[in-house]
C-alpha positions as CSV (number, residue, x, y, z in Angstrom):
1,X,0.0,0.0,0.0
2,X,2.8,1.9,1.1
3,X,4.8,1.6,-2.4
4,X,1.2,2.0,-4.3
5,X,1.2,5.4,-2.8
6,X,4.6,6.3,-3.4
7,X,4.4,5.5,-7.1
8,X,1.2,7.4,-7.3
9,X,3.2,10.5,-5.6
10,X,5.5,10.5,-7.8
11,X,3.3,10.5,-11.2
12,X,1.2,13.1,-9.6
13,X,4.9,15.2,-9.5
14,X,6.1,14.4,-12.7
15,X,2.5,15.0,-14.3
16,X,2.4,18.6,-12.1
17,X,6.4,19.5,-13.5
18,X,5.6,18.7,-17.4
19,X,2.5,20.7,-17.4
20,X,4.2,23.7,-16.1
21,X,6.8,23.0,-18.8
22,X,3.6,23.6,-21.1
23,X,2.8,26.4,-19.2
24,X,5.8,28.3,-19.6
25,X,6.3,27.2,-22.9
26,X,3.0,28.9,-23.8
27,X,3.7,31.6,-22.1
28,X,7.2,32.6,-23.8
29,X,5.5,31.7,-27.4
30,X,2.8,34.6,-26.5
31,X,5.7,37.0,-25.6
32,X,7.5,35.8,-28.8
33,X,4.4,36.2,-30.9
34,X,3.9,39.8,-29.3
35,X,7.5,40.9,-29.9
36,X,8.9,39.3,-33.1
37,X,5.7,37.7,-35.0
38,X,3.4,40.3,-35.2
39,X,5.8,43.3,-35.9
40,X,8.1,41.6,-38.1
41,X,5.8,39.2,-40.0
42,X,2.0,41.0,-40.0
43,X,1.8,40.9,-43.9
44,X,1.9,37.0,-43.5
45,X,-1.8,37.4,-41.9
46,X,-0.4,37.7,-38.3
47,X,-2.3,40.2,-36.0
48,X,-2.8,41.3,-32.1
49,X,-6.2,41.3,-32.0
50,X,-6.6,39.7,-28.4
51,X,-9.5,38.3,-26.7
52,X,-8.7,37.9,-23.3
53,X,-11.7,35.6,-22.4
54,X,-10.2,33.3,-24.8
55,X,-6.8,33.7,-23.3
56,X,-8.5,32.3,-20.4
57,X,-10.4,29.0,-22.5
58,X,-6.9,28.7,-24.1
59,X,-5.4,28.3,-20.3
60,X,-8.2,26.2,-19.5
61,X,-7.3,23.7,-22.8
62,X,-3.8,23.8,-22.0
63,X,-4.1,22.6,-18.7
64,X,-6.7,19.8,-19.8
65,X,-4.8,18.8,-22.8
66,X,-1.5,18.1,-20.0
67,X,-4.3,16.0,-17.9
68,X,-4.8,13.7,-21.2
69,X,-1.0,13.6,-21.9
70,X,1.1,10.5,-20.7
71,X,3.6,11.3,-18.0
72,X,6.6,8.3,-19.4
73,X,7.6,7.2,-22.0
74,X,6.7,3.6,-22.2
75,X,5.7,3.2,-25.4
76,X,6.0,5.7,-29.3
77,X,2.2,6.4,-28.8
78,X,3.4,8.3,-26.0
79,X,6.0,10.5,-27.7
80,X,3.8,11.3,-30.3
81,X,1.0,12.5,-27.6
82,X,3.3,15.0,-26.7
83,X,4.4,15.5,-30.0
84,X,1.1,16.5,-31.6
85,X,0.5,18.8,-28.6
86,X,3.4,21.0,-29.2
87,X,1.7,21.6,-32.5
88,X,-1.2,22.7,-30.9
89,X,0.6,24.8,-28.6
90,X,1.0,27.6,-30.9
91,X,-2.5,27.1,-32.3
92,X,-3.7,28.1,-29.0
93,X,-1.9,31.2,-29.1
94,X,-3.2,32.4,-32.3
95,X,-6.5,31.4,-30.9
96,X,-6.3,34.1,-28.3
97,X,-4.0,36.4,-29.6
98,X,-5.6,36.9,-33.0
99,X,-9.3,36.2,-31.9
100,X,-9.9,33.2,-33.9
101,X,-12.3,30.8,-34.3
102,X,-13.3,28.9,-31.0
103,X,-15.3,25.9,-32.7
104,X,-12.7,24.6,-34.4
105,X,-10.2,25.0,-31.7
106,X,-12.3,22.9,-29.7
107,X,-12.9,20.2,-32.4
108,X,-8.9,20.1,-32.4
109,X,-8.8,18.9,-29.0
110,X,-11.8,16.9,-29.6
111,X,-9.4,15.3,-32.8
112,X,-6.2,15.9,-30.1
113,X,-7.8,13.6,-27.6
114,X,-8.7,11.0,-29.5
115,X,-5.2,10.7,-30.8
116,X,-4.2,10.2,-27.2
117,X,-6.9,7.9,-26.3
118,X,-7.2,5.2,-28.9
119,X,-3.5,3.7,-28.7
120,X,-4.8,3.6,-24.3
121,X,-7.8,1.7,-25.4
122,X,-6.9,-0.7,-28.3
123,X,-3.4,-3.0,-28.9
124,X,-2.9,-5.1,-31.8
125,X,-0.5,-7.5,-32.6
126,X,2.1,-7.6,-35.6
127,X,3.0,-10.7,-37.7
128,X,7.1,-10.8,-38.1
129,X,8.7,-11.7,-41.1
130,X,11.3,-13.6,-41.6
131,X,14.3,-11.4,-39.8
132,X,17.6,-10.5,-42.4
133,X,20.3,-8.8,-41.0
134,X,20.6,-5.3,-40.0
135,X,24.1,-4.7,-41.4
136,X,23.1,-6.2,-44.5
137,X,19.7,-3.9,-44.0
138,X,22.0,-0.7,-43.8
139,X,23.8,-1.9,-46.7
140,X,20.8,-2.3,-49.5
141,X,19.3,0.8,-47.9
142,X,22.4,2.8,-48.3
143,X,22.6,1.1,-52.2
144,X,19.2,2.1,-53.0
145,X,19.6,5.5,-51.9
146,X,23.0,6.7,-53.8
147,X,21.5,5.0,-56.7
148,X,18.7,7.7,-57.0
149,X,21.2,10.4,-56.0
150,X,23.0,8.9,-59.1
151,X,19.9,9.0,-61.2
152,X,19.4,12.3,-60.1
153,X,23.0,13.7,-61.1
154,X,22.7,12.1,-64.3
155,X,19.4,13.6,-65.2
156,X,21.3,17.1,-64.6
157,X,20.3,17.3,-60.7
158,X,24.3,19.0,-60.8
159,X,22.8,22.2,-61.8
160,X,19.7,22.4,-59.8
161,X,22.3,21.7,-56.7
162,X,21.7,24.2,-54.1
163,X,22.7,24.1,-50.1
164,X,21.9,27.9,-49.2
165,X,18.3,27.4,-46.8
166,X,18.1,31.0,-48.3
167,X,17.6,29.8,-51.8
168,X,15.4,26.5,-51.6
169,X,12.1,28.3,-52.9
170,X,13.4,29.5,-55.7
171,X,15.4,26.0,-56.6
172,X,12.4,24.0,-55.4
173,X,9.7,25.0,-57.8
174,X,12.5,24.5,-61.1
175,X,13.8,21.2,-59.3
176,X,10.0,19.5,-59.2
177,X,9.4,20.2,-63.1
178,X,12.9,18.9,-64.2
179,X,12.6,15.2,-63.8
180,X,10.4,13.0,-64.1
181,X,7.3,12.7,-61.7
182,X,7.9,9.4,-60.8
183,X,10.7,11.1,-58.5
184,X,8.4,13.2,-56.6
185,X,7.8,9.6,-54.9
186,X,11.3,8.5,-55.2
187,X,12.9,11.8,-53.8
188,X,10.7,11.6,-51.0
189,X,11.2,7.8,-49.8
190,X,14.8,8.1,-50.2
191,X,14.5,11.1,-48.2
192,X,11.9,10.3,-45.2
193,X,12.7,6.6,-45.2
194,X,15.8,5.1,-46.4
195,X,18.4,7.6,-45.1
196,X,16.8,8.0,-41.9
197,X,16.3,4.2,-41.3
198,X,19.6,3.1,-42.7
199,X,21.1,6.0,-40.0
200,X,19.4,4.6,-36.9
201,X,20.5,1.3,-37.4
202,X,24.4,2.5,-38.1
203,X,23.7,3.8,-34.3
204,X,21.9,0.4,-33.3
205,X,25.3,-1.0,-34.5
206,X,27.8,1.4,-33.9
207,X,29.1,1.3,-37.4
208,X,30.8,4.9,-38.0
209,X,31.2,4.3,-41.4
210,X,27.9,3.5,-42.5
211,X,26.6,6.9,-39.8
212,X,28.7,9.0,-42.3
213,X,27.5,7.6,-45.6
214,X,24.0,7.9,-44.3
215,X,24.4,11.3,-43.1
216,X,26.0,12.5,-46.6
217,X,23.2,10.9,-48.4
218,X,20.8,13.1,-46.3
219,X,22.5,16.3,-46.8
220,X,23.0,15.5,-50.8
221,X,19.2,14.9,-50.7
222,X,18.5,18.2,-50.0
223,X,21.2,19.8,-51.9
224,X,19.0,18.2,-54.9
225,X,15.1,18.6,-53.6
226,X,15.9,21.7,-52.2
227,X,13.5,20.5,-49.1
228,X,15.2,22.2,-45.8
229,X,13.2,19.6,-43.6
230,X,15.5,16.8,-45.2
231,X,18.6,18.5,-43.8
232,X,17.3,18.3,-40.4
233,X,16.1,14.9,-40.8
234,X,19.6,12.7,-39.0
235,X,19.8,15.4,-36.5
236,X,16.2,14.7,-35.4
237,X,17.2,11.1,-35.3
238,X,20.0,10.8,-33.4
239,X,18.9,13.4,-31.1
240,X,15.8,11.5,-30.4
241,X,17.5,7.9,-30.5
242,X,20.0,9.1,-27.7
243,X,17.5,11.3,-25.1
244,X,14.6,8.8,-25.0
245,X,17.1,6.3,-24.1
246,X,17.6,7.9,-20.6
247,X,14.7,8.1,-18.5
248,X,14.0,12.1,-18.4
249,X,14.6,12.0,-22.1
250,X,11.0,13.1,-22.6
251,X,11.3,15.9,-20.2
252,X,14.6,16.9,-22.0
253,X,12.7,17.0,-25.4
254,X,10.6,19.4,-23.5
255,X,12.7,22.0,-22.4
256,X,14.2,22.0,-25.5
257,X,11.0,23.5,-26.9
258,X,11.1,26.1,-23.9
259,X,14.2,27.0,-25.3
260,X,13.3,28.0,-28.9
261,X,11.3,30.8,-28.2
262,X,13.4,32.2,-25.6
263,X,16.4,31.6,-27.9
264,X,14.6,33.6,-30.8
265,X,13.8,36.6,-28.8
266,X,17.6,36.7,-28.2
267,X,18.6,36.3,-31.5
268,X,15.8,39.2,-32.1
269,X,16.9,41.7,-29.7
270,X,20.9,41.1,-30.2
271,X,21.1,39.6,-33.4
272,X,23.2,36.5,-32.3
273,X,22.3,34.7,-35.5
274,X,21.1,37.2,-37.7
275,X,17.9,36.7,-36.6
276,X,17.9,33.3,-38.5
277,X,17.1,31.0,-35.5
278,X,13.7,33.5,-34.6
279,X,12.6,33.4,-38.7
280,X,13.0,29.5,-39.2
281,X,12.3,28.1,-35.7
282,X,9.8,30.6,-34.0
283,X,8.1,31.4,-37.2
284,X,8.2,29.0,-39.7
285,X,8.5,25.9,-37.4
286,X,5.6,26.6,-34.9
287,X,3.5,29.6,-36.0
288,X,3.3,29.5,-39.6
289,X,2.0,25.8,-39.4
290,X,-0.4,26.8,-36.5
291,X,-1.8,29.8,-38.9
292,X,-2.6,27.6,-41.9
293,X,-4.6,25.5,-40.2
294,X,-6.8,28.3,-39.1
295,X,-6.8,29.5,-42.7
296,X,-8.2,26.3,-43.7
297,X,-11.0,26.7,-41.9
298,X,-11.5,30.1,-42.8
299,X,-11.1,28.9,-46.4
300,X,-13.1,25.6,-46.3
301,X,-16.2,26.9,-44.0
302,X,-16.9,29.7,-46.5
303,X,-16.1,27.6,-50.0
304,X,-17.6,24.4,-48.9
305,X,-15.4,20.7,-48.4
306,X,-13.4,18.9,-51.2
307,X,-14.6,15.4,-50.0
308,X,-11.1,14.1,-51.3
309,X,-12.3,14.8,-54.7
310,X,-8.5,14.9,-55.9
311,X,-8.1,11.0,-54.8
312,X,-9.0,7.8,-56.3
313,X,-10.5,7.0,-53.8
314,X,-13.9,8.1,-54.6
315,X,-13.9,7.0,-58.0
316,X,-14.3,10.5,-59.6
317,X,-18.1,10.5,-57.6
318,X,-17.2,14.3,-56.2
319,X,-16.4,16.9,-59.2
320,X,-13.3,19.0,-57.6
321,X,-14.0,22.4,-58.0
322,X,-10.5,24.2,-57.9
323,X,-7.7,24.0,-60.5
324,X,-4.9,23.4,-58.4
325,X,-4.4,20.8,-55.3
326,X,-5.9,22.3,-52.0
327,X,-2.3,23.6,-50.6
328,X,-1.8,26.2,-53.3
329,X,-5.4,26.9,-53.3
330,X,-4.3,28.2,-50.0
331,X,-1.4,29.5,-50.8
332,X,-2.7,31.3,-53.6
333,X,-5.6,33.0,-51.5
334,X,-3.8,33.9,-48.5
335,X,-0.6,34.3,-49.6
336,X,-1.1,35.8,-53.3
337,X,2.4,37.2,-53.2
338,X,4.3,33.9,-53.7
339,X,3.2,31.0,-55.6
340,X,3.9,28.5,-52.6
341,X,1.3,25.7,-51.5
342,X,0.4,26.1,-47.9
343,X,0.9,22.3,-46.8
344,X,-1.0,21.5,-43.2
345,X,-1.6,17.6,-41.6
346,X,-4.6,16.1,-40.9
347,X,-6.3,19.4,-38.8
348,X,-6.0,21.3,-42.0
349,X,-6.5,19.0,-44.3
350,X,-9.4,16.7,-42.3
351,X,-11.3,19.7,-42.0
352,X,-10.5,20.9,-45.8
353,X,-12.2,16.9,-47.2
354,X,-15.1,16.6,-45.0
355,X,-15.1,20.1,-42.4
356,X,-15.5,18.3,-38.3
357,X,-16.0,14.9,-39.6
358,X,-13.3,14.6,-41.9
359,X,-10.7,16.3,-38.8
360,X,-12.4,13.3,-36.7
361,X,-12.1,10.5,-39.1
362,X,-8.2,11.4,-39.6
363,X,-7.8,11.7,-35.8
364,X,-9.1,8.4,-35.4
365,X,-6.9,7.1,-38.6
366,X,-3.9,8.7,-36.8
367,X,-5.2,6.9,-33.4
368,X,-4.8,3.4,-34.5
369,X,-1.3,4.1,-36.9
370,X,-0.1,4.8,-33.6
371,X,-1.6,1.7,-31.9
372,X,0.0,0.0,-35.0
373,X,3.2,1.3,-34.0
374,X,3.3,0.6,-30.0
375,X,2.7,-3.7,-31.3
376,X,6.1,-2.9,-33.2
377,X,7.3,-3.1,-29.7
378,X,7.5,-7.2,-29.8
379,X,10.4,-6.9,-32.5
380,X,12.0,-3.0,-31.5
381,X,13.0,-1.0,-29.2
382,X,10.1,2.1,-28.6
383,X,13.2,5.0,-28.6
384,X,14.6,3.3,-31.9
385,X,11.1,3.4,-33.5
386,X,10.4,6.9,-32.3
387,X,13.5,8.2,-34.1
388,X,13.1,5.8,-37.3
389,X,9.3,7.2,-37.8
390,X,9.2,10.8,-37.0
391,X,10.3,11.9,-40.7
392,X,7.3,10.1,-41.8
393,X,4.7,10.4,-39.3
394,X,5.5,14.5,-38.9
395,X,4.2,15.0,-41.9
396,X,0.5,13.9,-41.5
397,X,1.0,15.4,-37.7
398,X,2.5,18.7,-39.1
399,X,2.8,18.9,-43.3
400,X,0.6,16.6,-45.4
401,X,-2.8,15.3,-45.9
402,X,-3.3,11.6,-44.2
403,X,-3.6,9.9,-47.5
404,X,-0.6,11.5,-49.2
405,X,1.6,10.5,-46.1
406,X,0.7,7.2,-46.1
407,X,2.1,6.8,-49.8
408,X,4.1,9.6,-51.1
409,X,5.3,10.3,-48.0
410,X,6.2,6.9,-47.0
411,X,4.9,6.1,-44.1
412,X,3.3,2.4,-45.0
413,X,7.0,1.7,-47.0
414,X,8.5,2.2,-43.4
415,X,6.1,0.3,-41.6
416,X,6.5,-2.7,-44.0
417,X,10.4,-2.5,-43.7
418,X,10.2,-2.5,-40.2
419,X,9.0,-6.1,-40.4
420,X,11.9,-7.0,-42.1
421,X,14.3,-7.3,-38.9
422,X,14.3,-6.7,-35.3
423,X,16.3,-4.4,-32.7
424,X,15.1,-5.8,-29.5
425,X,18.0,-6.1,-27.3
426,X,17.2,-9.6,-26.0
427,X,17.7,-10.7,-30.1
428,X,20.6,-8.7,-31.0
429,X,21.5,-11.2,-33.2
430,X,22.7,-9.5,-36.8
C-alpha cells in the first residue's frame, strides 16, 4: 500500500512539472508572438487582436490537454502524444492572440484527444517476417539511396544543386518540373525513409562508417530537392535515438522546446544569428503551421469541403472544383504574393475533405497508426522506433494530408520494412 502510494506520488509530481513546462512554454511563445511575430511578420496574416476571455479557454485547454498527456515514456504512442500537442501549442496562441475561431479549436482537441486515447484503449499484434540482417539492411538501404542520388545527377540534378536554406524556394519549384514525376515519390522515400532508417540502425550498431555515408546521403538529398526539412532529418534522429534512451529524455525534449522561443527573442533583440534562429524556428516551425490551419477553416467553412475529390479513392463521384491541389489553393488565396502551396496535416486538411467529420475521421486514422506502432514493440525497441518514424509520421501530424503521407510520403513503406528485422536487445543477433 505503502509503495502503491509512493508511485502514485510521484506520477502526480512528474505530471504537475511537465504541465508547467507547457505552461511556460506557452507563455514565452505569447511573448515571442507579441514581440517578433506580429511586428516583423504582419503581412503574412499575423495580428494582435486579443480576446482575453479566450486567453482564459486557451489556459483552460492547455491545462486539460497536459491532464490527457502521458507522464513516461513507455511506449511511441506516448511521444507522439506529446508531440502532436506542441503543435497545438501555438494554435492556441493564435486562438487568443488573434481572436480566432473557437469551434474549431475545440474540435482540435476533440481530434487531439482522441489521438491520445485510442493507442490507451486498443493494442494489436504484428505478424514478423522472416528477420535479415541489419548490417546487411544498412547496406541495401544505403545502395538504393545513392542509386537515386546517381539517377538524379545524371538527369542534370548538378545544376539544380543548391545548399543555401536561403535559396530552396526559388530552386524548389525548377527542381519538381525537371525530372520526371515518378521522383516526386522516389525523392521523397529516399528522403523520409531510407536515409533516416539506414542511420538509426548505423547507431543500433555502432558502425561509424555507415553513420557517415547515411548522413551524406541526407544532406545530398536536399542539396538536390531543395526541401530544408531533409537536412534536419539525422539530426532529429539521433537526437531523439539518444534522449529517449535515458529516462528524463522526454522531459529533456521538453525543455528544449522552452528554449526555442526564448532563444529567438535573443537572436531578435541582439542579433546572435542574424535573426535566422527566430525566422525559421519561432516562425516557420511553430506559428506558420499553427496559422494555416486556421486558414483552412477560414477557407473551407466559406467555400464548402473537397470530400477528397482529388483522390482515387472516390472514383471521380465528387467533381473538384479548384484548379490546383488544395495547398496552393491556400497559398494562392492567403498568400497571393508567392506561388507556394500552404501544406498542413490532418487538422487542415481533415477539415479541408469533409469540415469536423473529416478532422475526426483522420484523428481516429492517426489513433490506431499509432496503436499500429506501440505492437512494433514485440520486435523493436520504442526509442529506436520513435526516431526511425518521425520523418514520416510529422508530416501527417504537421505537413501533409493523411492519405498523401501514407504513400508519397512513405509512411506504410517504413512500416513494412520494419517487419523485415528486429532491434530488440534480448535478439541482437545481426
Amino acid at each position: 500500500m505503502l509503495l502503491k502510494t509512493c508511485i502514485c506520488g510521484r506520477q502526480i509530481r512528474r505530471k504537475a512539472g511537465i504541465s508547467l513546462l507547457y505552461i511556460v512554454a506557452f507563455s514565452l511563445l505569447y511573448i515571442g508572438y507579441y514581440v517578433y511575430i506580429v511586428p516583423k511578420w504582419a503581412y503574412y496574416g499575423f495580428a494582435w487582436t486579443p480576446n482575453w476571455v479566450k486567453v482564459g479557454e486557451a489556459l483552460f485547454l492547455l491545462v486539460l490537454g497536459t491532464s490527457l498527456l502521458p507522464s513516461s515514456f513507455s511506449k511511441p504512442s506516448d511521444f507522439y502524444a506529446h508531440f502532436q500537442f506542441l503543435i497545438i501549442i501555438p494554435m492556441l496562441v493564435l486562438f487568443s492572440a488573434m481572436d480566432q475561431a473557437r469551434q474549431f479549436i475545440y474540435m482540435v482537441f476533440l481530434g487531439f484527444g482522441i489521438i491520445v486515447e485510442i493507442p490507451q484503449i486498443f493494442h494489436l499484434r504484428i505478424v514478423w517476417f522472416p528477420k535479415f540482417s541489419r548490417v546487411n539492411i544498412i547496406q541495401m538501404l544505403l545502395l538504393i539511396g545513392y542509386s537515386v542520388i546517381v539517377s538524379l545527377l545524371l538527369l542534370g540534378g548538378l545544376r539544380y544543386m543548391n545548399f543555401n536554406l536561403r535559396n530552396v524556394y526559388i530552386y524548389r519549384n525548377v527542381i519538381a518540373v525537371s525530372f520526371p514525376k515518378v521522383y516526386g515519390y522516389i525523392n521523397s522515400w529516399v528522403a523520409k525513409v531510407v536515409f533516416p532508417l539506414a542511420l538509426a540502425l548505423s547507431l543500433v550498431e555502432r558502425r561509424r562508417k555507415f553513420l557517415v555515408l547515411s548522413f551524406i546521403g541526407s544532406w545530398l538529398m536536399f542539396g538536390l530537392t531543395s526541401h530544408k526539412a531533409i537536412l534536419f532529418y539525422p539530426i532529429a534522429v539521433i537526437l531523439i535515438y539518444k534522449l529517449l534512451q535515458f529516462r528524463c529524455g522526454l522531459v529533456c525534449i521538453l525543455l528544449g522546446y522552452t528554449l526555442i522561443p526564448l532563444l529567438a527573442l535573443f537572436d531578435y533583440w541582439f542579433y546572435i544569428f542574424h535573426q535566422w534562429f527566430a525566422t525559421l524556428f519561432l516562425r516557420r516551425a511553430l506559428f506558420v503551421p499553427a496559422l494555416i490551419n486556421f486558414f483552412y477553416y477560414d477557407f473551407f467553412s466559406q467555400q464548402g469541403y473537397a470530400y477528397w475529390a482529388y483522390s482515387k479513392i472516390t472514383l471521380g463521384l465528387f467533381p473538384y472544383k479548384f484548379e490546383t491541389s488544395i495547398p496552393y489553393v491556400i497559398g494562392e488565396h492567403f498568400f497571393p504574393w508567392a506561388f507556394i502551396g500552404a501544406n498542413t496535416g490532418w487538422i487542415g486538411s481533415g477539415y479541408a475533405n469533409a469540415g469536423f467529420v473529416g478532422l475526426l475521421i483522420y484523428a481516429t486514422f492517426i489513433g490506431f497508426l499509432l496503436t499500429l506502432l506501440n505492437a512494433y514493440q514485440a520486435i523493436h525497441e520504442r526509442h529506436f522506433l520513435v526516431a526511425v518514424t518521425l520523418p514520416t509520421y510529422q508530416s501527417f501530424l504537421l505537413s501533409s494530408d493523411l492519405l498523401t503521407a501514407l504513400f508519397t510520403h512513405g509512411t506504410l513503406l517504413m512500416l513494412a520494412l520494419l517487419l523485415l528485422f528486429c532491434t530488440k536487445s534480448s535478439s541482437r543477433a545481426t
